[in-house]
N, C-alpha and C positions, 0 to 999 in steps of 0.2 A: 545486719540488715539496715538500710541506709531508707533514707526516707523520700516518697515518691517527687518526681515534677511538682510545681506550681506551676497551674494555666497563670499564663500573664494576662491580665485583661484588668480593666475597673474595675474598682470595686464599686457599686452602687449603691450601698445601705452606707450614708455619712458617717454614722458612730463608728461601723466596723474600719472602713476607710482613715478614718482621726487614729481610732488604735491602732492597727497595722505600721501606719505612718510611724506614732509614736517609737512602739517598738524596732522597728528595723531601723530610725532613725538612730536608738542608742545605739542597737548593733553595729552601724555603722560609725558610729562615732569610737566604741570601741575598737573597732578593725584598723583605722587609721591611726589611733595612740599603740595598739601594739605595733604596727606596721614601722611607728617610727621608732621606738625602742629596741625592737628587735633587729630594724637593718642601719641603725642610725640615717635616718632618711628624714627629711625636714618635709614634712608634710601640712597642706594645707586643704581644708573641705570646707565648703558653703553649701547649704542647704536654705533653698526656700520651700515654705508649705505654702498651701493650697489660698490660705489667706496672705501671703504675700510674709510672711513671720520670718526671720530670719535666723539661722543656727550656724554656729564655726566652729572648726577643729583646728588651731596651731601649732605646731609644735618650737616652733623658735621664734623669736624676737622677727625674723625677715621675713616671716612666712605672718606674723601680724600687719607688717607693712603691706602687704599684695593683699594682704584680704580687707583692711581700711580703702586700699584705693580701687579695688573692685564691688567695692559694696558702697 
């Protein structure tokens, strides 16, 4: 038994909003480090929060280069 939809929409209480963030933000950072171990894939993610904070995922040397010059 799998687990239902999420309505997409804002969230409007800020704290729950920062946590959510938080969390799906690891998740997401893990999805991308197995993504690249598991298909040898040079992968690169930039994430900005809500304050402007910035978060990255590299997995090679080239893929720091694109993320230094887009950031």
């Amino acid at each position: 038994m799998g687990r239902g939809k999420v309505e997409l929409k804002r969230i409007e209480n800020k704290i729950n909003r920062q946590v959510t963030f938080a969390k799906r933000r690891n998740g997401l950072l893990k999805k991308a480090y197995e993504l690249s171990v598991l298909c040898d894939a040079e992968v690169a993610l930039i994430i900005f929060s809500n304050k402007g904070k910035l978060y990255e995922f590299c997995s090679s040397s080239r893929c720091v280069f694109v993320c230094i010059h887009i950031c």
